[in-house]
C-alpha positions as CSV (number, residue, x, y, z in Angstrom):
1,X,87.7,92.0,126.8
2,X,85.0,89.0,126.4
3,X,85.7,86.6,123.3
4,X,82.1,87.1,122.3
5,X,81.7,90.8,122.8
6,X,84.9,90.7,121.3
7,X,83.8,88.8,118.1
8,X,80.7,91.0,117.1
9,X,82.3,94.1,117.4
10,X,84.7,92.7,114.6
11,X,82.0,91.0,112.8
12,X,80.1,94.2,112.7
13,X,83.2,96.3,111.1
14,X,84.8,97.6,114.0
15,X,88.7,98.1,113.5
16,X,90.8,97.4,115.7
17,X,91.7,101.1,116.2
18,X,88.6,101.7,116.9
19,X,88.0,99.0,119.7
20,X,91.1,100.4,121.5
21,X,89.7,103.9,121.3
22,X,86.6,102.4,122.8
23,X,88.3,100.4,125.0
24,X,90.8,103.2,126.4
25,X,93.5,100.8,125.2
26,X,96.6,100.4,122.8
27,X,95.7,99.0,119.1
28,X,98.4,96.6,119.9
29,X,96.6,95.0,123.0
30,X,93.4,94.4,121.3
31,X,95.2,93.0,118.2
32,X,97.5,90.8,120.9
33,X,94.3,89.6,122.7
34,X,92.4,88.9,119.0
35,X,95.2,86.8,117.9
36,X,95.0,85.0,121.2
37,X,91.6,84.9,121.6
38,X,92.0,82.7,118.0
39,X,89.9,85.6,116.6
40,X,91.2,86.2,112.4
41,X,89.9,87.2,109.3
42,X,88.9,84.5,107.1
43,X,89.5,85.0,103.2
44,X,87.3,83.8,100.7
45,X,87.2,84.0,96.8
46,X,84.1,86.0,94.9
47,X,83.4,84.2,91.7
48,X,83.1,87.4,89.7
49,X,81.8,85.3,86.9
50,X,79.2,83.0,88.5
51,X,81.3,79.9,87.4
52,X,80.3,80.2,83.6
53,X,83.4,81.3,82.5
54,X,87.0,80.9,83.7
55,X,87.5,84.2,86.1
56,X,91.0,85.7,84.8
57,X,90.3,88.7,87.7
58,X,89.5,87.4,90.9
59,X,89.1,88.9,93.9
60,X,88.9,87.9,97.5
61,X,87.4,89.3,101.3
62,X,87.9,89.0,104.6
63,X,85.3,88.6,107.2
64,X,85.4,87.6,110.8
């Protein structure tokens, strides 16, 4: 599969499942390929308390 194709159908919330199903493939291909395609979530911390006070619950998402 194409690195950019690739990349905006996980940007756009496609699983991986999903892909494969698309794809006519194994989830463990297209998770092999992302991973060698450099293609991985990214985690990032939501400031629940717009940095006024110290956040004691913090929570974090993943995006690609």
């Amino acid at each position: 599969m194409d690195k950019d194709l690739l990349a905006k159908a996980k940007s756009l919330g496609f699983s991986d499942r999903q892909i494969a199903h698309l794809t006519q493939s194994t989830e463990s291909e297209v998770r092999a390929e992302r991973h060698a395609l450099g293609l991985v979530p990214g985690f990032r911390l939501v400031d629940t308390c717009a940095a006024e006070f110290e956040a004691y619950t913090p929570y974090y998402y993943s995006s690609y």
